[in-house]
C-alpha positions in Angstrom: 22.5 -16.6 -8.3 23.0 -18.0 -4.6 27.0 -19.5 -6.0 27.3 -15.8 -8.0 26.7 -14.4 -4.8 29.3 -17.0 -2.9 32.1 -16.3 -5.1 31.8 -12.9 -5.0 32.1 -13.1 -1.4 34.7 -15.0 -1.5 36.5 -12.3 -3.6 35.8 -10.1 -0.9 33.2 -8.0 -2.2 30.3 -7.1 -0.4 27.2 -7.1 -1.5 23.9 -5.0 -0.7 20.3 -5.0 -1.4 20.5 -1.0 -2.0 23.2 1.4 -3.4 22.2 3.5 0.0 23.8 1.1 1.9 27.2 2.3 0.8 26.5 5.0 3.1 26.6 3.0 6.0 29.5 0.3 5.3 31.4 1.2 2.3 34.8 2.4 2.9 36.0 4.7 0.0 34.9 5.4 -3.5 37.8 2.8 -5.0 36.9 0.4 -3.0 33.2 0.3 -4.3 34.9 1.5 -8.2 36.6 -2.2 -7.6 34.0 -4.2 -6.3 31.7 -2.7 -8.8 34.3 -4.0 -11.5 34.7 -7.3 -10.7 31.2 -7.9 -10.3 30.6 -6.6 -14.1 33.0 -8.7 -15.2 31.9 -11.9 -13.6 28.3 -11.2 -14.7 30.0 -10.9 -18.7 31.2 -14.0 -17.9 28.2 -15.7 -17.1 26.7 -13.8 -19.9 24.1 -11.5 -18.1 25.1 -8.5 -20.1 24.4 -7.2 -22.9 21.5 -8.7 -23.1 19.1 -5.8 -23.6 21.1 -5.0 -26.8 20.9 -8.1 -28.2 17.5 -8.0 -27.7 15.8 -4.2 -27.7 12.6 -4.4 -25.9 9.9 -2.9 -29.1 7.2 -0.7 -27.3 3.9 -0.7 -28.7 2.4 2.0 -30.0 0.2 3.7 -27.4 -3.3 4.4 -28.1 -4.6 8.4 -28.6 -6.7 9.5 -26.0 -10.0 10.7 -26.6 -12.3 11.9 -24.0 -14.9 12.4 -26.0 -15.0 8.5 -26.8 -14.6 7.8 -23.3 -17.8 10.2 -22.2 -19.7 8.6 -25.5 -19.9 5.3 -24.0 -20.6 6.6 -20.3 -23.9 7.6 -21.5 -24.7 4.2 -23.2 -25.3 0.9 -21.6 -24.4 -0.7 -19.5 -24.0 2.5 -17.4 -26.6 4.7 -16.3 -27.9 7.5 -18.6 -26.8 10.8 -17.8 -30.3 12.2 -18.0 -31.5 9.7 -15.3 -28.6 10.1 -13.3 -29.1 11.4 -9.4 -26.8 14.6 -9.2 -25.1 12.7 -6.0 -23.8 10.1 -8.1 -23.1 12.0 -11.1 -20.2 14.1 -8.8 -18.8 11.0 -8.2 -18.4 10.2 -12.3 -17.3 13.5 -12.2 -14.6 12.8 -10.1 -13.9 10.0 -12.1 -13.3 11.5 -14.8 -11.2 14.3 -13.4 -8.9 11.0 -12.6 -9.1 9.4 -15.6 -8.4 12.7 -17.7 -5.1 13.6 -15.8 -3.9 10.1 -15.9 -3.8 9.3 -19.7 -2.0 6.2 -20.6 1.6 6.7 -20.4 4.4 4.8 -22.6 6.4 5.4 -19.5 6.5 2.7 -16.4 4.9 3.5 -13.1 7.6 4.1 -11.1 8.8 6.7 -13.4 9.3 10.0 -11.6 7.4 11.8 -14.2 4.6 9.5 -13.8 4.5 9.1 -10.4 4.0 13.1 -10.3 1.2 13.3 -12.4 -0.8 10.5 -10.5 -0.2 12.1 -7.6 -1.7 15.0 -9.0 -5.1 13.0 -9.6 -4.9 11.3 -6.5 -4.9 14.4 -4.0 -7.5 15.5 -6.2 -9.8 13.1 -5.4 -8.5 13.1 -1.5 -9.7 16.2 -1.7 -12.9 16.0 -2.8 -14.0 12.3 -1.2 -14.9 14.0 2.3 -17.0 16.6 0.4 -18.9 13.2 -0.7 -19.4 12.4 2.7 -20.8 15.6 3.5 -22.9 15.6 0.8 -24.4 12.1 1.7 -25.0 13.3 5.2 -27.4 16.1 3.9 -29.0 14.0 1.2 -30.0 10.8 3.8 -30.5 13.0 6.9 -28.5 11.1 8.8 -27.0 12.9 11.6 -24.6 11.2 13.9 -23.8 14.2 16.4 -20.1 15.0 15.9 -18.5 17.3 12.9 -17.3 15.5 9.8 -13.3 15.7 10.7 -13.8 13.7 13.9 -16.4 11.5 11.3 -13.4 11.0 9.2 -10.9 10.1 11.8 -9.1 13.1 12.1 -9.5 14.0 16.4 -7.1 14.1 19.4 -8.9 12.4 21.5 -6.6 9.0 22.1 -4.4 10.5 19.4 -1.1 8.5 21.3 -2.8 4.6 22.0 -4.3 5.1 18.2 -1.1 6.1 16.8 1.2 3.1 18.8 -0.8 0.2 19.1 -2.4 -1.1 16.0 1.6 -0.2 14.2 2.7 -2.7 17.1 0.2 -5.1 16.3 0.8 -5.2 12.7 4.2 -5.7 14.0 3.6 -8.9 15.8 1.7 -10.1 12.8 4.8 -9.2 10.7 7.4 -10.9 13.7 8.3 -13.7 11.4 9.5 -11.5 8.3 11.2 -8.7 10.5 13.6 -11.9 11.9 14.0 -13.3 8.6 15.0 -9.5 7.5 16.9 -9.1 10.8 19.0 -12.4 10.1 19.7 -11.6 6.3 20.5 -7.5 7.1 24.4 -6.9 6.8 23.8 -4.2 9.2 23.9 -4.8 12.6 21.7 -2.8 15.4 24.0 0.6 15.8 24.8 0.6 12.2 20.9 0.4 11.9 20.4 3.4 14.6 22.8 5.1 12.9 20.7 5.4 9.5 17.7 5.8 11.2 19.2 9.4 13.1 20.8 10.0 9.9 19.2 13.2 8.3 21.0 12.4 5.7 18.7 8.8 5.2 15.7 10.9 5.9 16.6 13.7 3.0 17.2 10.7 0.3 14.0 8.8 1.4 12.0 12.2 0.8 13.7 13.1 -2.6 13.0 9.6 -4.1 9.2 10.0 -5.4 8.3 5.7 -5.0 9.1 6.2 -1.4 6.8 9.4 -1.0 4.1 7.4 -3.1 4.4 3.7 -1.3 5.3 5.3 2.3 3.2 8.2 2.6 0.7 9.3 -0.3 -0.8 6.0 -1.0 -1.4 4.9 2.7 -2.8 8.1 3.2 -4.8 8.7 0.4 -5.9 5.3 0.7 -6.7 4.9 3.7 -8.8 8.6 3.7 -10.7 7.3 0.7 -11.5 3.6 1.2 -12.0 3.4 4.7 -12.4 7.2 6.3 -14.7 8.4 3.7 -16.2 5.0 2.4 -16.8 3.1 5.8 -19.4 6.3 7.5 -21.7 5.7 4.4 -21.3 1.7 4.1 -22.5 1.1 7.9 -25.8 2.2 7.9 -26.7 0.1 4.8 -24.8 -2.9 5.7 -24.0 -2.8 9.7 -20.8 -2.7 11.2 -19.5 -6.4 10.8 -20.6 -6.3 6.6 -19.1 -3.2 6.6 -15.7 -4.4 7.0 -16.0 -6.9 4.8 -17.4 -5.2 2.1 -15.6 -2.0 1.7 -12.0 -3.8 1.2 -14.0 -5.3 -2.4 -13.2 -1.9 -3.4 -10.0 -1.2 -2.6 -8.7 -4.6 -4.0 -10.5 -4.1 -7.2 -8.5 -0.8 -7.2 -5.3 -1.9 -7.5 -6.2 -4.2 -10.8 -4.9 -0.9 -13.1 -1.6 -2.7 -12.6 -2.7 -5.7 -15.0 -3.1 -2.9 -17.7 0.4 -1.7 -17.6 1.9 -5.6 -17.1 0.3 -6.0 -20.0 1.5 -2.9 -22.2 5.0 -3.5 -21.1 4.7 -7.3 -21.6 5.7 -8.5 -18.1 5.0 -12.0 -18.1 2.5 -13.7 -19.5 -1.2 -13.1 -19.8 -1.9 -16.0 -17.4 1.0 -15.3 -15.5 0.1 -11.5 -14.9 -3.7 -11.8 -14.1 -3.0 -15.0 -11.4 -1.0 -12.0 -10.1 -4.0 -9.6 -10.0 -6.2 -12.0 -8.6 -3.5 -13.1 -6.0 -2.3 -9.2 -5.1 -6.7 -8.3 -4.7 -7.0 -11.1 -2.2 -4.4 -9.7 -0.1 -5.2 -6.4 -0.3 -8.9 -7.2 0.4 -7.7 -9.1 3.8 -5.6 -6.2 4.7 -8.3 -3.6 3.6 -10.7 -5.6 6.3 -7.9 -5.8 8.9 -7.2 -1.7 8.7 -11.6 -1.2 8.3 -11.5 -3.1 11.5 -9.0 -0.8 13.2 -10.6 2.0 11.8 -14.4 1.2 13.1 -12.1 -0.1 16.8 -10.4 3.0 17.1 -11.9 5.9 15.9 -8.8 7.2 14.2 -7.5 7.3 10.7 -4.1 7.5 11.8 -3.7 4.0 13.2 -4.7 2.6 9.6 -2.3 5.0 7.6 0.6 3.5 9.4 -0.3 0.4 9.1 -0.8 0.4 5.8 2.7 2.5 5.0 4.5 -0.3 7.3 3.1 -2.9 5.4 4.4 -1.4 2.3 7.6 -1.1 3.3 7.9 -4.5 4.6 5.8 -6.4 1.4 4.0 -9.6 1.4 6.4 -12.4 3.6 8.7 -13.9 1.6 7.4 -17.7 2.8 9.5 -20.0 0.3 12.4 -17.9 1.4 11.8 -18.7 5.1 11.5 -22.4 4.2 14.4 -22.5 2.5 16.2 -20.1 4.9 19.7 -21.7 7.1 18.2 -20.6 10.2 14.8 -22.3 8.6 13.6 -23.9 12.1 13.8 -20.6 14.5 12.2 -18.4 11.2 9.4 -21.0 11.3 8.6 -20.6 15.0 8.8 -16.6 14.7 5.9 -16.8 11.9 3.5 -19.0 13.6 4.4 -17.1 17.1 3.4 -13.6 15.5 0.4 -14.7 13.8 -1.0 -16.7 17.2 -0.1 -13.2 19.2 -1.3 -11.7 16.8 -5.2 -13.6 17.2 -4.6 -13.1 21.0 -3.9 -9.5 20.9 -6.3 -8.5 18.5 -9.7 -7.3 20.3 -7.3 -6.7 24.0 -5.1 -4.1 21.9 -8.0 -2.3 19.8 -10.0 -2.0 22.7 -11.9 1.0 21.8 -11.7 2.1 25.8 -8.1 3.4 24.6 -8.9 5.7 22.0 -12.0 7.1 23.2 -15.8 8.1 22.1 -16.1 6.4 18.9 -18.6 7.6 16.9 -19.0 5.9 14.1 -19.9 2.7 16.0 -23.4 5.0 16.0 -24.1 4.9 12.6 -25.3 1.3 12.6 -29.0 0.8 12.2 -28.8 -3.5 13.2 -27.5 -4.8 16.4 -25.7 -7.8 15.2 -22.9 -5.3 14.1 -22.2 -3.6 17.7 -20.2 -6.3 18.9 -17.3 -5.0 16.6 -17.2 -2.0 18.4 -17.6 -3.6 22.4 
């Protein structure tokens, strides 16, 4: 694609990685009507199109749901008999179900609008009701760490500005290799960039296109309210601080293996193919759900880990064979391993938890080996 790309340069077209950029650098609608022509007609050439014709893509059929099935084998082994069941636990299986029963299968893909809607009908929904969990564990062990369940959860202004900037700035230097490599590669340059980013224009598009409200703002939120604000307060007194971490990110990687299912219904890739992704995609997810539990338990805040988590979905996982095969492959080199050793030295110096504050959940841990997470 890299000599595709070259002639088409050559032929003076320009090329971006989103339509949106036409905003920005295109200069009338012929101009990108002509572009847009040649590049069809060089990609019939190479024979690129056409192909879906030749070739229709056959959906299988998708199975009916039945809740009735579903609740049939809840109440079998291996899961724990309804009749035996603590009535703690059994709200949680009810809010899994109340997930499970407004996400039915879908023969449409998940970045349809349509579908993205309806999940993130089920998601808020459970949002919604994880802190009443909390609450509900707090009455039920008797533990009572002195401060309401908001501030529990994250949600304070005490250190509100240093818990908002800091950890997004060191997630930044982690990420100072890929934002050069991005920065070297954009066909913007800085004002164009300002320009966008003042643009309420850029904002109103971002806010009507429903995979930007999901990957930029409801699953970092949601998220991070679920798996580390609501899950972490009931973790540490079992497990101390230091497990805590540790263990709570288990979960949120082994949330994100639903995607195998609908790789495999749409038949993208192979079998091997697509679960080497799965197990690939939960290990980074599980590094990154300890690295936002750690600023979490640091600073007290739920914010800090929400923007993390949204910045790291905007930027995705570093393009590494890029970078080593980049022109410019020396100085991309030396920006990777320079962010990722400031990132080791300014770890514990910029979540020092003097910033942001009281922070209360370092209480909840019964052992002392734990503490030093929060010191």
């Amino acid at each position: 694609m890299s000599v595709v790309v070259a002639y088409l340069r050559r032929r003076g077209v320009q090329l971006f990685p989103y339509l949106d950029d036409w905003l920005v650098k295109g200069s009338s609608r012929s101009q990108v009507r002509d572009h847009m022509a040649l590049l069809l007609s060089t990609c019939a050439t190479l024979g690129l199109l056409g192909l879906d014709h030749l070739f229709p893509y056959i959906r299988p059929p998708v199975q009916q749901w039945n809740l009735n099935l579903v609740l049939a084998w809840l109440t079998g082994p291996p899961f724990e008999p309804l009749a035996r069941c603590y009535w703690s636990h059994l709200s949680r299986k009810v809010a899994f179900l109340v997930v499970i029963t407004t996400s039915p299968p879908s023969p449409l893909p998940r970045d349809h609008p349509a579908v993205i809607k309806r999940r993130f009908t089920s998601v808020l929904i459970v949002s919604g009701l994880s802190p009443l969990f909390v609450w509900l564990w707090k009455e039920l062990t008797g533990i009572k760490p002195g401060i309401s369940l908001l501030v529990l959860l994250g949600f304070r202004l005490e250190g509100i500005v240093p818990a908002t900037l800091l950890p997004l700035l060191l997630t930044m230097v982690l990420f100072l290799g890929p934002l050069i490599q991005l920065s070297m590669d954009c066909p913007w340059d800085w004002v164009d960039g300002l320009k966008v980013m003042f643009d309420p224009r850029f904002w109103a598009l971002c806010l009507s296109d429903m995979r930007w409200l999901r990957n930029q703002v409801i699953a970092p939120l949601t998220e991070e309210l679920v798996f580390r604000a609501c899950m972490l307060p009931m973790l540490i007194p079992c497990t101390g601080l230091g497990p805590a971490i540790f263990t709570c990110p288990l979960f949120f990687g082994v949330a994100h293996f639903h995607h195998v299912i609908e790789q495999l219904r749409f038949r993208q890739g192979s079998v091997a193919s697509i679960f080497l992704s799965a197990a690939f995609q939960f290990s980074y997810t599980a590094v990154f759900g300890a690295y936002t539990a750690f600023i979490f338990i640091r600073t007290g805040h739920l914010i800090g880990p929400v923007l993390c988590h949204s910045f790291c979905n905007y930027i995705g996982f570093p393009a590494i064979c890029a970078a080593l095969e980049h022109p410019q492959r020396l100085t991309v080199v030396i920006f990777y391993v320079l962010g990722m050793v400031l990132f080791l030295l300014l770890l514990h110096p910029m979540t020092d938890p003097a910033f942001f504050g009281d922070v209360s959940i370092c209480s909840l841990s019964a052992t002392s080996s734990g503490f030093s997470v929060c010191s």
